[in-house]
N, CA and C atoms of all chains as a GROMACS GRO file, in nm:
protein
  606
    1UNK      N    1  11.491  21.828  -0.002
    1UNK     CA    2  11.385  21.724  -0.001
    1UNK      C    3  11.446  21.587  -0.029
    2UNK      N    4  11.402  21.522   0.048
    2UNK     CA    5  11.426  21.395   0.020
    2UNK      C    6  11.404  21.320  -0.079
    3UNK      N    7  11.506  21.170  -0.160
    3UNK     CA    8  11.459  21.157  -0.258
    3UNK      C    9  11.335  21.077  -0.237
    4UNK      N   10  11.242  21.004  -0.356
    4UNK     CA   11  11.131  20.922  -0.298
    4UNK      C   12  11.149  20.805  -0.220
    5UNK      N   13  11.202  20.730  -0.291
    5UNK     CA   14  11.288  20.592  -0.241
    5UNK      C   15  11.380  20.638  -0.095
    6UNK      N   16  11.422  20.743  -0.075
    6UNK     CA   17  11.496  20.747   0.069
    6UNK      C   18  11.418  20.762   0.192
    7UNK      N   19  11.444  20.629   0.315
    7UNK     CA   20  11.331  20.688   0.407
    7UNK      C   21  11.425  20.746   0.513
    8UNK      N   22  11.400  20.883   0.555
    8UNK     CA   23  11.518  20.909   0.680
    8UNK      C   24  11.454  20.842   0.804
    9UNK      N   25  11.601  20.826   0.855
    9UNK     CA   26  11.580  20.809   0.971
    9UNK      C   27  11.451  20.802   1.091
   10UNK      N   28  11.455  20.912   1.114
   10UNK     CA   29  11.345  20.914   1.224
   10UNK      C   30  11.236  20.861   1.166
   11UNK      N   31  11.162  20.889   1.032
   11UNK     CA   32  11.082  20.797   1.005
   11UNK      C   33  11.058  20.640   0.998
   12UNK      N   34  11.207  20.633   0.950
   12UNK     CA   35  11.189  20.460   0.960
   12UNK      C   36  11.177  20.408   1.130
   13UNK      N   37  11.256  20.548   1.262
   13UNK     CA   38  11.218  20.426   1.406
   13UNK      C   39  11.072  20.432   1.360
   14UNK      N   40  10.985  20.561   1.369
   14UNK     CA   41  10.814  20.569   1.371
   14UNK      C   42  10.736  20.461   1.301
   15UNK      N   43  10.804  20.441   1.212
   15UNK     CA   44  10.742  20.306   1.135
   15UNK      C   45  10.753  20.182   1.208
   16UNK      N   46  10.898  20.154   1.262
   16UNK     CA   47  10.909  20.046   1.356
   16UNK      C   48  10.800  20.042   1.485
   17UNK      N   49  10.806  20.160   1.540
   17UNK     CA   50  10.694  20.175   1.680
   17UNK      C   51  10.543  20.140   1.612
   18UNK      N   52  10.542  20.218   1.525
   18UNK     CA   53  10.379  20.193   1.457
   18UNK      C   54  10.373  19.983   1.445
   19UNK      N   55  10.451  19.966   1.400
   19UNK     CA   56  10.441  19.816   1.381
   19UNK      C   57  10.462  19.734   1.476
   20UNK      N   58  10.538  19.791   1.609
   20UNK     CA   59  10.538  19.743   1.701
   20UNK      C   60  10.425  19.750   1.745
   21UNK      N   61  10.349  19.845   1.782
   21UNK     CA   62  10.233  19.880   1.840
   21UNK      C   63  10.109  19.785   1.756
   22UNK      N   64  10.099  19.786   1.577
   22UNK     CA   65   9.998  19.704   1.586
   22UNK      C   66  10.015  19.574   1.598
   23UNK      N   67  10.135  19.529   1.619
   23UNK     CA   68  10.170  19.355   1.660
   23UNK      C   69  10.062  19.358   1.788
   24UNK      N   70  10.137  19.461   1.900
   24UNK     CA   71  10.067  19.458   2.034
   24UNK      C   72   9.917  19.442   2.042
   25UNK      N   73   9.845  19.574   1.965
   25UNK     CA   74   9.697  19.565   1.924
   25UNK      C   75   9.649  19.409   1.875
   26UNK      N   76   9.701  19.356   1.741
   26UNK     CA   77   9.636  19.227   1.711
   26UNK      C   78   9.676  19.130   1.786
   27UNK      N   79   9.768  19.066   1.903
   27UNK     CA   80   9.780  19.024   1.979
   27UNK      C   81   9.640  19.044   2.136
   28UNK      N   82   9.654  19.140   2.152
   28UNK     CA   83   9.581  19.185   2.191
   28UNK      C   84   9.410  19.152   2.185
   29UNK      N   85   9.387  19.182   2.116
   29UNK     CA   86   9.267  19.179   2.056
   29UNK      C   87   9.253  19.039   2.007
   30UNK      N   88   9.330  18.948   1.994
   30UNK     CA   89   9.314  18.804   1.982
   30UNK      C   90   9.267  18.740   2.092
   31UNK      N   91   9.308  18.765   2.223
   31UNK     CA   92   9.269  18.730   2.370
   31UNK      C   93   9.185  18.845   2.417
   32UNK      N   94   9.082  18.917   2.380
   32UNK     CA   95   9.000  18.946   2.374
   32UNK      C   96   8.866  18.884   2.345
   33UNK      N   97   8.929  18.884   2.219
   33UNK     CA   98   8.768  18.800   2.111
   33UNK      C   99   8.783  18.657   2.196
   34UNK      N  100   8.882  18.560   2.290
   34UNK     CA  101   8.885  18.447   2.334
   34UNK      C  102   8.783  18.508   2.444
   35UNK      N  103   8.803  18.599   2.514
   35UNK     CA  104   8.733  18.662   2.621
   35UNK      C  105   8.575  18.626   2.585
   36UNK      N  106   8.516  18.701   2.504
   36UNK     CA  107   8.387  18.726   2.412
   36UNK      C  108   8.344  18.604   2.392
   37UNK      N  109   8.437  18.543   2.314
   37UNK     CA  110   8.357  18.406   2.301
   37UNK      C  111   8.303  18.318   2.400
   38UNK      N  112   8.406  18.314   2.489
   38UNK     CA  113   8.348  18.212   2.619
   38UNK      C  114   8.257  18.300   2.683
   39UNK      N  115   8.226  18.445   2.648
   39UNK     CA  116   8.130  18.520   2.712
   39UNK      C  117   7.989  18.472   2.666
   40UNK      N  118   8.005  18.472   2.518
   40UNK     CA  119   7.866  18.406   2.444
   40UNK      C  120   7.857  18.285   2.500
   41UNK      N  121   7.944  18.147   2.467
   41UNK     CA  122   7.883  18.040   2.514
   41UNK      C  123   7.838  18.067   2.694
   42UNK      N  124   7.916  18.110   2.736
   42UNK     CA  125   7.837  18.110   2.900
   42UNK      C  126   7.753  18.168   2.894
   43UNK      N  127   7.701  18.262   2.823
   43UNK     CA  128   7.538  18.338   2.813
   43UNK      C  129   7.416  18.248   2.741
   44UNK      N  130   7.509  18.214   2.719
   44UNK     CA  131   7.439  18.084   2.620
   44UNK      C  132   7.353  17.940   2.693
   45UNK      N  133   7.437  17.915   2.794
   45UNK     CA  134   7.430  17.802   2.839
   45UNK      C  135   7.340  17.862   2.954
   46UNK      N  136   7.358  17.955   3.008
   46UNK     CA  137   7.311  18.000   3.153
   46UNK      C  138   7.127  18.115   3.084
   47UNK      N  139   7.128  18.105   2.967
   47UNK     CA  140   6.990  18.150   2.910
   47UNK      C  141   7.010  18.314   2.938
   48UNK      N  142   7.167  18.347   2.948
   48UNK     CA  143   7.164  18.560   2.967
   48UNK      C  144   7.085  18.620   2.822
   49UNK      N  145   7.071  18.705   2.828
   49UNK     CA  146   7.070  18.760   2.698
   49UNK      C  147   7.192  18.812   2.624
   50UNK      N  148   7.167  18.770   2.504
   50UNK     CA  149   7.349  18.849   2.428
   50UNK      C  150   7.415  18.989   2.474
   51UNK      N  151   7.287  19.027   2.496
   51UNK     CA  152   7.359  19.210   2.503
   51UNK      C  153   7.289  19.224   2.606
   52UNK      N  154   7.330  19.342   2.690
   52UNK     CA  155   7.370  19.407   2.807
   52UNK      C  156   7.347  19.529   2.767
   53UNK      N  157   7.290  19.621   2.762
   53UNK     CA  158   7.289  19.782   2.735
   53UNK      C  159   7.340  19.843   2.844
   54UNK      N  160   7.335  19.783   2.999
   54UNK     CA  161   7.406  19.876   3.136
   54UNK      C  162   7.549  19.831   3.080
   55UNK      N  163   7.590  19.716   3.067
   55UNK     CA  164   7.691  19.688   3.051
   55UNK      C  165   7.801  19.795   2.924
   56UNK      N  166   7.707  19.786   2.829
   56UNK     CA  167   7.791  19.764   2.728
   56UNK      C  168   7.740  19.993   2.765
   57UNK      N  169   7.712  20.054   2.791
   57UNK     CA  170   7.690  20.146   2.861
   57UNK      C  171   7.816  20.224   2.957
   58UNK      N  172   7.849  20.113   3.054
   58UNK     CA  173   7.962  20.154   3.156
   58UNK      C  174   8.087  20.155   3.047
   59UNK      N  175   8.089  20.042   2.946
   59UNK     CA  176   8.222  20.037   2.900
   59UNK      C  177   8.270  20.135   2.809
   60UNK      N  178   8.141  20.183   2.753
   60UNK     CA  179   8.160  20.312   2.646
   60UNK      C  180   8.213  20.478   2.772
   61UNK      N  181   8.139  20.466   2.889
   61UNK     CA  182   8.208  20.589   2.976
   61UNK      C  183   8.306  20.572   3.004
   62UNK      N  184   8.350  20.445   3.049
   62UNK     CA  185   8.486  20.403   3.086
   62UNK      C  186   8.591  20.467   2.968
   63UNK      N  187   8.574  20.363   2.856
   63UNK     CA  188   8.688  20.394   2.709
   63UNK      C  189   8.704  20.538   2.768
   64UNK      N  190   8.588  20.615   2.692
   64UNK     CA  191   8.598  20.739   2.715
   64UNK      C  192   8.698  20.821   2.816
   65UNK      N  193   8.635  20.770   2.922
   65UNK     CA  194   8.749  20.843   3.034
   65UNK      C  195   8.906  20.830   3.054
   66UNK      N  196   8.921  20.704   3.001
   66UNK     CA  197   9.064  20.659   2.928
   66UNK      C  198   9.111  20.680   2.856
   67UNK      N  199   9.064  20.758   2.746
   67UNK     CA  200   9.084  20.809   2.628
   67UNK      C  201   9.142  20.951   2.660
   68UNK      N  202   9.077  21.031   2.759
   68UNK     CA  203   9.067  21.135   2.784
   68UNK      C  204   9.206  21.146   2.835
   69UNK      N  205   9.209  21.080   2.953
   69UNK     CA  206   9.328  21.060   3.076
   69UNK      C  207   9.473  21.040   2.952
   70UNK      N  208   9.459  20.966   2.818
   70UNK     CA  209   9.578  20.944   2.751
   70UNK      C  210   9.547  21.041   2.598
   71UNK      N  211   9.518  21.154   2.640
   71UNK     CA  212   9.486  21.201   2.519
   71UNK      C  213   9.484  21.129   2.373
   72UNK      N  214   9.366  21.050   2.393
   72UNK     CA  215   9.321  21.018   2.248
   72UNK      C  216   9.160  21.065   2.276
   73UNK      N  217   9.128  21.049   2.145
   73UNK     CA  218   8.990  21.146   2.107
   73UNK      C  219   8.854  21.068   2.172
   74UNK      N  220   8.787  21.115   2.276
   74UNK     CA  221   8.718  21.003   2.318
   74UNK      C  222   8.588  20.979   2.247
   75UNK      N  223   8.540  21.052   2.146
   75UNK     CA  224   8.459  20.990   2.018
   75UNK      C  225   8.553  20.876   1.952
   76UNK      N  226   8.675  20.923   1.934
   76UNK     CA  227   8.702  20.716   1.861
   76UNK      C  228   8.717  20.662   1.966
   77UNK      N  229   8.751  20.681   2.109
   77UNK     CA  230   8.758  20.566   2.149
   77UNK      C  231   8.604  20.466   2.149
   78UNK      N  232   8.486  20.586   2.149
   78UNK     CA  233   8.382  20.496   2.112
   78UNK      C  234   8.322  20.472   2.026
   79UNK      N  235   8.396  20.495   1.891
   79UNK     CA  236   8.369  20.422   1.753
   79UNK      C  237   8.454  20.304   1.772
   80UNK      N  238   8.559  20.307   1.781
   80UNK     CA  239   8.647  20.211   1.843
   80UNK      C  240   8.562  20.102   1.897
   81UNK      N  241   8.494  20.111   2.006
   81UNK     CA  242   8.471  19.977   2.124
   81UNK      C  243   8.337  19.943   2.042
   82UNK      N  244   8.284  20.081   1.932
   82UNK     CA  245   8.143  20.006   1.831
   82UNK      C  246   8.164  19.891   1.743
   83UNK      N  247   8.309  19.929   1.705
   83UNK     CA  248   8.353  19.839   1.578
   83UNK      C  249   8.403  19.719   1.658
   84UNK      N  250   8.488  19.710   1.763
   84UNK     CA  251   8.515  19.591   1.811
   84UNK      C  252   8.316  19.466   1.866
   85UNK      N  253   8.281  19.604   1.918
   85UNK     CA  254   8.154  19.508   1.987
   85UNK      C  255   8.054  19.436   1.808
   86UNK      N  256   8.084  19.527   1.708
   86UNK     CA  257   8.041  19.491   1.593
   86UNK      C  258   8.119  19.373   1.576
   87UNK      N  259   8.232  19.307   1.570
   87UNK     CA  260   8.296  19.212   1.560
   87UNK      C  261   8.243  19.088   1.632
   88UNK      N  262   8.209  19.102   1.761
   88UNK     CA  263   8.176  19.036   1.862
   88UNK      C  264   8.055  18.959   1.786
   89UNK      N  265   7.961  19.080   1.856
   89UNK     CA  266   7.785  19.052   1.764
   89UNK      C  267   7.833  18.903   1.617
   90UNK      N  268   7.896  18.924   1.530
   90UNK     CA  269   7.947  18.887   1.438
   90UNK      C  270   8.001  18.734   1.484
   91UNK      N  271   8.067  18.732   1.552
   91UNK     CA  272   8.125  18.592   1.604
   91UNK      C  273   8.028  18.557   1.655
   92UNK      N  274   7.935  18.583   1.761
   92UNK     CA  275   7.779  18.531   1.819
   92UNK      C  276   7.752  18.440   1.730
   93UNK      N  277   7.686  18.561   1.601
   93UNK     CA  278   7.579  18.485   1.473
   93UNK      C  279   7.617  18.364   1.433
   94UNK      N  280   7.761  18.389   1.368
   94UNK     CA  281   7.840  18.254   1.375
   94UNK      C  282   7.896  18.118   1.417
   95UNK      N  283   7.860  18.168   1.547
   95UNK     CA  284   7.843  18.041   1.662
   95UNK      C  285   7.708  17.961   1.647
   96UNK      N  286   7.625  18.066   1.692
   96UNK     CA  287   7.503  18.025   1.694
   96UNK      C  288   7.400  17.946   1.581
   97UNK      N  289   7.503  18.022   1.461
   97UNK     CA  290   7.460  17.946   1.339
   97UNK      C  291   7.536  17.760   1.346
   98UNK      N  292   7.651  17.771   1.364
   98UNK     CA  293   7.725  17.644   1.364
   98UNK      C  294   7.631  17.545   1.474
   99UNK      N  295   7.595  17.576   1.569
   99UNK     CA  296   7.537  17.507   1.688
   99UNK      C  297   7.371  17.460   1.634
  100UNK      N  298   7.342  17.531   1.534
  100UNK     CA  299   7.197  17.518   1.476
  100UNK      C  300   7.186  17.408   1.384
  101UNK      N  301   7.350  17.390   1.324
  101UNK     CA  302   7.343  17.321   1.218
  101UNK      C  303   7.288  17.192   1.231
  102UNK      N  304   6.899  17.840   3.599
  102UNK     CA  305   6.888  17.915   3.547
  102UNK      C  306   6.934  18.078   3.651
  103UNK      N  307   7.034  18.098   3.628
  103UNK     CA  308   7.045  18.280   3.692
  103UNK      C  309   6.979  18.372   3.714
  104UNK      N  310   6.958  18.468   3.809
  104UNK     CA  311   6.853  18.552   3.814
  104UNK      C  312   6.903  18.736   3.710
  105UNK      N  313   6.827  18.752   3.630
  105UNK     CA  314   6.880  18.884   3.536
  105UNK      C  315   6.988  18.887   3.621
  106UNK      N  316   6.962  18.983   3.754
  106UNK     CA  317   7.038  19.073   3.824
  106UNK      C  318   7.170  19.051   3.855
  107UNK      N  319   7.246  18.866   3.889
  107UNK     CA  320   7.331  18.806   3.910
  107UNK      C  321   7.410  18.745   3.831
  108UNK      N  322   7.555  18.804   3.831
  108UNK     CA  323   7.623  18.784   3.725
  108UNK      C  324   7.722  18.686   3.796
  109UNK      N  325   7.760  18.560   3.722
  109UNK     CA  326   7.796  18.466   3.768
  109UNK      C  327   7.943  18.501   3.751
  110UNK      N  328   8.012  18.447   3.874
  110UNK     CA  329   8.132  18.468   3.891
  110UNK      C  330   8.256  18.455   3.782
  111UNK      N  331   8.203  18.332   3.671
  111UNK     CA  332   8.282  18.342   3.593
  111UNK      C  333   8.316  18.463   3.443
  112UNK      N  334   8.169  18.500   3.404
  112UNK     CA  335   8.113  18.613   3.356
  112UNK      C  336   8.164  18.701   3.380
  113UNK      N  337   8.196  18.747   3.562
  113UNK     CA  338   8.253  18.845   3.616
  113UNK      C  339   8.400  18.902   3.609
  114UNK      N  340   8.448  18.723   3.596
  114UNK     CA  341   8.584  18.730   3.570
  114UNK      C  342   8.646  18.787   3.401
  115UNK      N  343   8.592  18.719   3.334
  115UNK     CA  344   8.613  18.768   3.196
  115UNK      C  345   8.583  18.920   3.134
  116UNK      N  346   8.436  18.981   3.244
  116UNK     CA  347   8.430  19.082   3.218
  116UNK      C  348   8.581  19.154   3.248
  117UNK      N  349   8.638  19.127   3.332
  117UNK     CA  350   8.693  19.200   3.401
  117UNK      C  351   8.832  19.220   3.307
  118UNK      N  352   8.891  19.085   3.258
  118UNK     CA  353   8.986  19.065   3.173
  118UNK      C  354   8.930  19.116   3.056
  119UNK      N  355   8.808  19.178   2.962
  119UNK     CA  356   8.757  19.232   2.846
  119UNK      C  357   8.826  19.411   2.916
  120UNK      N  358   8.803  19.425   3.044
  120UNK     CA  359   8.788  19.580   3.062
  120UNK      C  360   8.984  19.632   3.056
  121UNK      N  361   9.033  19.491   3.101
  121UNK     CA  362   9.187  19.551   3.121
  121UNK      C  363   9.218  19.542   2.975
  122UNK      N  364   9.196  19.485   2.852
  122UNK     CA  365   9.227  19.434   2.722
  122UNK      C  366   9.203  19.588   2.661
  123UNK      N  367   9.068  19.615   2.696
  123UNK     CA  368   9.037  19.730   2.657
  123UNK      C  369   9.120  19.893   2.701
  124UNK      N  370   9.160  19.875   2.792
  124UNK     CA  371   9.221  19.985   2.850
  124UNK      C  372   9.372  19.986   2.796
  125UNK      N  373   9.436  19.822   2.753
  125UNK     CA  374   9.572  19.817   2.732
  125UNK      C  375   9.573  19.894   2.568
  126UNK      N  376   9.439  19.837   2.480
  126UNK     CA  377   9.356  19.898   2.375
  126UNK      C  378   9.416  20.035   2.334
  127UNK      N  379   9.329  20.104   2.443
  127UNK     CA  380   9.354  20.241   2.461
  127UNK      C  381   9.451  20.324   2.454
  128UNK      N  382   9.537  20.285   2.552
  128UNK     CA  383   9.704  20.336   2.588
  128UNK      C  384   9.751  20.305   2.455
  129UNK      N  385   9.788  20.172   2.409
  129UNK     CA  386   9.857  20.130   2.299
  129UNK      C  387   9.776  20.236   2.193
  130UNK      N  388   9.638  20.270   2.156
  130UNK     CA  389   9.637  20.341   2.036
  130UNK      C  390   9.675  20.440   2.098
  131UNK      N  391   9.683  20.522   2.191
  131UNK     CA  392   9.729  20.701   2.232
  131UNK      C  393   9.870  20.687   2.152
  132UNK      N  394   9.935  20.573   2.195
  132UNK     CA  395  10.088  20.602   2.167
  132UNK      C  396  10.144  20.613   2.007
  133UNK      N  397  10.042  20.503   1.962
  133UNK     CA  398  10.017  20.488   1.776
  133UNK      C  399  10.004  20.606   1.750
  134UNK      N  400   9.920  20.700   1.791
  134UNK     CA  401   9.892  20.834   1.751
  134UNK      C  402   9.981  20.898   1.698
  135UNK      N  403  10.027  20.912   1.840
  135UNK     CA  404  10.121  20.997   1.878
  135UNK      C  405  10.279  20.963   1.755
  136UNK      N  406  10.246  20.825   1.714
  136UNK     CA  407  10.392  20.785   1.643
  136UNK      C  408  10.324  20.888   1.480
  137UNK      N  409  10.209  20.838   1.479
  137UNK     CA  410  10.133  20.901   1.291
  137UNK      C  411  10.125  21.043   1.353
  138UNK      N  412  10.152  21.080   1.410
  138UNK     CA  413  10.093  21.268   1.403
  138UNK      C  414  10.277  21.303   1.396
  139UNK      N  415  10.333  21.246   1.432
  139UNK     CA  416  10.457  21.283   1.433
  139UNK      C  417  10.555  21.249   1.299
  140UNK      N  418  10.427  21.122   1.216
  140UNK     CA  419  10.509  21.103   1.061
  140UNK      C  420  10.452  21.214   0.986
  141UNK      N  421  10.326  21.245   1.014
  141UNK     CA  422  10.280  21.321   0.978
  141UNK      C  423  10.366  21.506   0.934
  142UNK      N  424  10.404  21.523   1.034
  142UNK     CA  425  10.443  21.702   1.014
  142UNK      C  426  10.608  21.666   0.970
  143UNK      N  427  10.641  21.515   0.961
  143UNK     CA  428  10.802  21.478   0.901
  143UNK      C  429  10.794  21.502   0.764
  144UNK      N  430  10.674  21.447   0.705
  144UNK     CA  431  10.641  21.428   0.568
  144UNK      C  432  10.606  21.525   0.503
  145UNK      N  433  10.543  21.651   0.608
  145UNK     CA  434  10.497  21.770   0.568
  145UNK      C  435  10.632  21.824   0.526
  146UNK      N  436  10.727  21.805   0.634
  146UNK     CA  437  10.845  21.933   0.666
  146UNK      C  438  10.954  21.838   0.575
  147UNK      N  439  10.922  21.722   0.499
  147UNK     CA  440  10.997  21.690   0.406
  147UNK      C  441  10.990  21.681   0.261
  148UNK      N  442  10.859  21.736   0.286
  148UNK     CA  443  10.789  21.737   0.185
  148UNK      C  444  10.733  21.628   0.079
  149UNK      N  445  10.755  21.486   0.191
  149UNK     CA  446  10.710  21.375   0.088
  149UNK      C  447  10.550  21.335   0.107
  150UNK      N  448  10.489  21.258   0.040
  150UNK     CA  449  10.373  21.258  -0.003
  150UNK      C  450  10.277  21.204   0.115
  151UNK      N  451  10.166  21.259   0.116
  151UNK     CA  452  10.123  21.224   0.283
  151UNK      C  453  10.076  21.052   0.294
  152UNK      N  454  10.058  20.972   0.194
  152UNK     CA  455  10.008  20.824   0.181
  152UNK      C  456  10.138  20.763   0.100
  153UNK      N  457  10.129  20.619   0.143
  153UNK     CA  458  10.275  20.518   0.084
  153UNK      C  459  10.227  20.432   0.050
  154UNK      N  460  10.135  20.390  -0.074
  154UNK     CA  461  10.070  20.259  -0.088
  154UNK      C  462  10.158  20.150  -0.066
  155UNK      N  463  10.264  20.123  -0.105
  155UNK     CA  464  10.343  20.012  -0.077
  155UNK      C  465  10.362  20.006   0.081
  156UNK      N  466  10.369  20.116   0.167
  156UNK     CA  467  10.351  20.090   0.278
  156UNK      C  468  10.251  20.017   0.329
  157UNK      N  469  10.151  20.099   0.324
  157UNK     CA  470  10.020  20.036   0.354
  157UNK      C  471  10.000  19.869   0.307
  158UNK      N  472  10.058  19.884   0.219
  158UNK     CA  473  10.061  19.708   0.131
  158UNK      C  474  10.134  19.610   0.228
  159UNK      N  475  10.214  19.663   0.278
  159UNK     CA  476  10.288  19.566   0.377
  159UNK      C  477  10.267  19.563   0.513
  160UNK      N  478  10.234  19.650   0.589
  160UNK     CA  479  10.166  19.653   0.711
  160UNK      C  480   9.994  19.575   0.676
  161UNK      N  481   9.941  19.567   0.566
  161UNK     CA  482   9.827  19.442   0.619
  161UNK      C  483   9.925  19.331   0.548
  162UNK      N  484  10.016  19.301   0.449
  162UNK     CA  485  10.045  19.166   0.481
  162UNK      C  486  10.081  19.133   0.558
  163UNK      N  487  10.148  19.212   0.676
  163UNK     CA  488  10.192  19.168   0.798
  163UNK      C  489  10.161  19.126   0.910
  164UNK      N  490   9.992  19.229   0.875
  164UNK     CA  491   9.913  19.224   1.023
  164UNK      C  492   9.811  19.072   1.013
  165UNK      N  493   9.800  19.107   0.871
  165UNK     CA  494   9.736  18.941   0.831
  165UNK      C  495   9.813  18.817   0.866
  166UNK      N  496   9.919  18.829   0.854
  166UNK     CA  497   9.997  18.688   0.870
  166UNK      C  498   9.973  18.673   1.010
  167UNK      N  499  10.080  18.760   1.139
  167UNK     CA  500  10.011  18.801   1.271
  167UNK      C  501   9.838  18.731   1.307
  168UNK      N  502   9.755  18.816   1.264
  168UNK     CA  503   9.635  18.777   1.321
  168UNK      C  504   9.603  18.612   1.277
  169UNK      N  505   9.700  18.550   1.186
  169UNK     CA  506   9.670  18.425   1.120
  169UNK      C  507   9.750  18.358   1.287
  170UNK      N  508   9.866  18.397   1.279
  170UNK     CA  509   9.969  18.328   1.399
  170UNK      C  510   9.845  18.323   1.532
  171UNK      N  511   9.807  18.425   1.584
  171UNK     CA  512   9.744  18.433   1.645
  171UNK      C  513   9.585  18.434   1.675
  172UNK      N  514   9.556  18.322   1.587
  172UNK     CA  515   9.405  18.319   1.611
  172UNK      C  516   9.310  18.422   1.579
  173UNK      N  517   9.343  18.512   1.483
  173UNK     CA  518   9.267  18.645   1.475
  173UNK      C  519   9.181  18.610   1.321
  174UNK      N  520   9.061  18.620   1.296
  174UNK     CA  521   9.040  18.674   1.146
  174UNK      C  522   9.139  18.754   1.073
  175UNK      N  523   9.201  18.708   0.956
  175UNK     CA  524   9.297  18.818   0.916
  175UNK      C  525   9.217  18.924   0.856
  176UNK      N  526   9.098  18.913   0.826
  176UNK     CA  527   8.961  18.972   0.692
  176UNK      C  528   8.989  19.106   0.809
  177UNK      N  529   8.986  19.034   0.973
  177UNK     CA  530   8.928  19.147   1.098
  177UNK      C  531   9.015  19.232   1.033
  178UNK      N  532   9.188  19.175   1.098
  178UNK     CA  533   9.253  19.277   1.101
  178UNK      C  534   9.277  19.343   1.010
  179UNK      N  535   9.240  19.318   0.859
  179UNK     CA  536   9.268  19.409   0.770
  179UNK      C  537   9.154  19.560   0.816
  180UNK      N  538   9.050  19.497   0.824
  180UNK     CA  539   8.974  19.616   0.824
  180UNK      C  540   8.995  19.679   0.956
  181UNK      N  541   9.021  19.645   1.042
  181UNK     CA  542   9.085  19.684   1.205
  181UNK      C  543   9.210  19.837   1.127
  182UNK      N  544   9.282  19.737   1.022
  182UNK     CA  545   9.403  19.868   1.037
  182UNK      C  546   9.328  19.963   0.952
  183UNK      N  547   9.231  19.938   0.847
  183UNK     CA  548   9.184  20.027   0.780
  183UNK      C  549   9.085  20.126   0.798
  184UNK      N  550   9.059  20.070   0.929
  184UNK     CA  551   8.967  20.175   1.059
  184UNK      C  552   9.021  20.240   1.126
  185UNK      N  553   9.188  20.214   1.165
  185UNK     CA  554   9.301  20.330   1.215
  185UNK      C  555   9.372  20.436   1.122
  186UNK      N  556   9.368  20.387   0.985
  186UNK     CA  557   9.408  20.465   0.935
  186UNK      C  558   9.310  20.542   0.864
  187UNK      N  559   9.209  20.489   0.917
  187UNK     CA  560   9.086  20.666   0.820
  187UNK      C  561   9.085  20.710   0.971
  188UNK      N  562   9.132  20.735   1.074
  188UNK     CA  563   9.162  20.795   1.202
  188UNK      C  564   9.269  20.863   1.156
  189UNK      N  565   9.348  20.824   1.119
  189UNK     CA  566   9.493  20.895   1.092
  189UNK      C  567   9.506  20.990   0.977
  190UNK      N  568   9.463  20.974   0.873
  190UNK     CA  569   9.407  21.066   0.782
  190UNK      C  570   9.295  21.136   0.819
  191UNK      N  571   9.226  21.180   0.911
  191UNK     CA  572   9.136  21.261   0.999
  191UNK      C  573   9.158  21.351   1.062
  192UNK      N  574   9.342  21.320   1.097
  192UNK     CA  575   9.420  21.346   1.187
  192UNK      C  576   9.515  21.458   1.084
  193UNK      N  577   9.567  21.430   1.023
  193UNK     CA  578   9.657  21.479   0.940
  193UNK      C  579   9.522  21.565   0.851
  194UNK      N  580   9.426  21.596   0.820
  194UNK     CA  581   9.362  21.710   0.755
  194UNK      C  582   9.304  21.774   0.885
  195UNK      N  583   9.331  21.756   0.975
  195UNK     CA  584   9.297  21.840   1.081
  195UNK      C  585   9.430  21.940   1.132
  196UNK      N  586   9.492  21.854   1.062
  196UNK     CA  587   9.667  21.931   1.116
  196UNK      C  588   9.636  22.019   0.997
  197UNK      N  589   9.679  21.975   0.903
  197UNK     CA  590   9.654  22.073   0.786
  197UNK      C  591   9.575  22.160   0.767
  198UNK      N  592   9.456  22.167   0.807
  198UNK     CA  593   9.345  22.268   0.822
  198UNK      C  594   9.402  22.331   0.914
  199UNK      N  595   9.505  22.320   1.029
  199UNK     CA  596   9.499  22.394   1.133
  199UNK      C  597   9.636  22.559   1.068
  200UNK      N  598   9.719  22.465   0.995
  200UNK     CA  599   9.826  22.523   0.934
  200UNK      C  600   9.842  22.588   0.888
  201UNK      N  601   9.685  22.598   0.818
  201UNK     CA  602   9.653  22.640   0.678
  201UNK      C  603   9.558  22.822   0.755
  202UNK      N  604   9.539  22.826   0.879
  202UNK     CA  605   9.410  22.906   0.941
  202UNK      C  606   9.477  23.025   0.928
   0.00000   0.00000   0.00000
């Protein structure tokens, strides 16, 4: 057994990939939420409604089927796209509050 | 003013860049997985302890600084990684339950 303080090898690349990977994710997901936002103000300006249920509908089968195709679990992938669209919703209020002021 | 049914070209476009963000999303967490299911049965078969708080301590100062570089809520990404890793510990008592049958 290893001591505590020693990390072998192969664990420390996995740690590197893991951290590589969430650089990629929060990168990621930064030009996303840019996505979203100019989604709100253009819904905004053009009188859409915030939410979309066909929409936001296709994207949850979609994840899913992508999830599937890369074996990840396709229940998180749609807790996943809940918690991101929860984020979204969240930046809205916040806008909308600033624009009220 | 737009009609419901007609989604304006620019709308269309962003949707479109939300759906590839999402899919890059996807792939990138399959592969994360795949890195924690594999620290996972290291730690088993090394017998070190299945959580690293000091780990964990440094992957959100990291991801925080990151989402700061990049325009992200850092508040998001903390809770972003703390929503992958109650996935990953979901993951690892599912291994363990399986081990254990």
């Amino acid at each position: 057994m290893a001591a505590p303080t020693e990390i072998p090898e192969r664990l420390h690349d996995l740690r590197e990939s893991i951290d590589n990977f969430d650089a990629a994710l929060v990168h990621i997901l930064a030009e996303r939420f840019k996505c979203t936002k100019e989604v709100g103000i253009l819904k905004a300006d053009l009188g859409l409604p915030a939410t979309d249920p066909n929409r936001e509908r296709d994207q949850i089968a979609r994840l899913k089927a992508l999830a599937v195709e890369s074996n990840l679990d396709p229940e998180f992938a749609e807790k996943f796209l809940n918690f991101i669209i929860a984020e979204v919703i969240h930046h809205h209020v916040e806008a909308s509050a600033q624009r009220n002021r």
